[in-house]
C-alpha positions as CSV (number, residue, x, y, z in Angstrom):
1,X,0.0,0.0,0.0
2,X,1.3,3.4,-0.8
3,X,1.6,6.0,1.7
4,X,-1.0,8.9,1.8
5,X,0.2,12.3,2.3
6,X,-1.7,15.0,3.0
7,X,-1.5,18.5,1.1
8,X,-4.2,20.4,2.9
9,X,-6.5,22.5,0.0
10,X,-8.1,24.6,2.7
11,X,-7.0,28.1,3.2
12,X,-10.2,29.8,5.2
13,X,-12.2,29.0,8.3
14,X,-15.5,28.1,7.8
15,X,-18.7,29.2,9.4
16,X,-22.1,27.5,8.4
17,X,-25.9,28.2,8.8
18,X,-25.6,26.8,12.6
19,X,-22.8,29.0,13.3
20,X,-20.7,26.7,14.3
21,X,-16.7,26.9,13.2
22,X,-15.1,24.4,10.5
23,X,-11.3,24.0,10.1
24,X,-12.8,24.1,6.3
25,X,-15.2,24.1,3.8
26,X,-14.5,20.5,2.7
27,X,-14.9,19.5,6.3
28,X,-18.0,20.8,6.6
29,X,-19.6,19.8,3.4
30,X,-18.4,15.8,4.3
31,X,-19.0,16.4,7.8
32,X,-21.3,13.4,8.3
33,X,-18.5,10.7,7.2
34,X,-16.3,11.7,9.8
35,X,-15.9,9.0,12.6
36,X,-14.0,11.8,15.0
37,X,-16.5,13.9,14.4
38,X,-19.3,11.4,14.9
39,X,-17.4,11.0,18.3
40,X,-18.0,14.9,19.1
41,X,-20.3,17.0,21.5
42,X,-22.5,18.4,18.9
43,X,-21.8,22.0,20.2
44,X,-17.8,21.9,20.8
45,X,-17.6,24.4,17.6
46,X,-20.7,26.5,18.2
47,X,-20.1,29.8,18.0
48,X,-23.3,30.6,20.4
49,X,-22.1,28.4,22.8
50,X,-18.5,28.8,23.2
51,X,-15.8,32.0,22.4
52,X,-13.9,31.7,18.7
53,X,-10.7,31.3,20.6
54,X,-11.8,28.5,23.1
55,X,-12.9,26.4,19.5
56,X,-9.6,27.1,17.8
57,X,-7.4,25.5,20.8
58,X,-9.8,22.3,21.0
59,X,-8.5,19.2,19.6
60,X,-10.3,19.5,16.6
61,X,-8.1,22.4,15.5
62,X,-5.1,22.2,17.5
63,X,-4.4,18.0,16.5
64,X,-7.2,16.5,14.3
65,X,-7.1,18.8,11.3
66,X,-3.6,19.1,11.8
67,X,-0.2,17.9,10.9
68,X,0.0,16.0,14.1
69,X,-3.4,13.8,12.6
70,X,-2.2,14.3,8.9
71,X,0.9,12.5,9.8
72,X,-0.5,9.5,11.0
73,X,-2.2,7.5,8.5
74,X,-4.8,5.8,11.7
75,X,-5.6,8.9,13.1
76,X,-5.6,11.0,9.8
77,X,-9.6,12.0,9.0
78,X,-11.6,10.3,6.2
79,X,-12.5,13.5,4.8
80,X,-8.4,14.9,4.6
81,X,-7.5,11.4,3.0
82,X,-10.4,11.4,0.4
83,X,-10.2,15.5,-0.5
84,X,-6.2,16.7,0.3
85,X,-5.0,12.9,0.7
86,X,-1.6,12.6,-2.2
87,X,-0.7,9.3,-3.1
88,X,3.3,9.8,-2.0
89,X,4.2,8.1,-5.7
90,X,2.5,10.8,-7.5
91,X,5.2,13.6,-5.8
């Protein structure tokens, strides 16, 4: 199996109809085949609910949709390896 490498399209926070705060727009359009997000509180990025600051240093931001989670080919999200995910051959 080749080794998936992620080169992250995303260059803008998202913020959709419920106000809550996406790491971007890819995540929150496939948001619903995500099993870390299926795993979430459904208001830990909820913009009513909690400060813009306090949702940028939760895991989500800070590890998940990250490098740290990029790197690591169990923990790397279904929706970076399907949209930003490069086959390492085709570098």
């Amino acid at each position: 199996m080749d080794k998936i490498r992620i080169q992250c399209k995303s260059t803008e926070l998202v913020i959709d109809e419920q106000n809550r705060l996406w790491p971007c727009c890819y995540v929150n359009l496939y948001k619903k085949t995500s099993s870390w997000l299926s795993q979430q509180d459904l208001n830990w990025n909820n913009l009513d609910n909690q400060s813009f600051d306090s949702i940028i240093k939760h895991e989500g931001f800070v590890v998940h949709y990250n490098d740290e989670h990029w790197n690591n080919s169990k923990k790397c999200d279904e929706i970076c390896k399907k949209i930003c995910g490069v086959n390492e051959k085709e570098l």
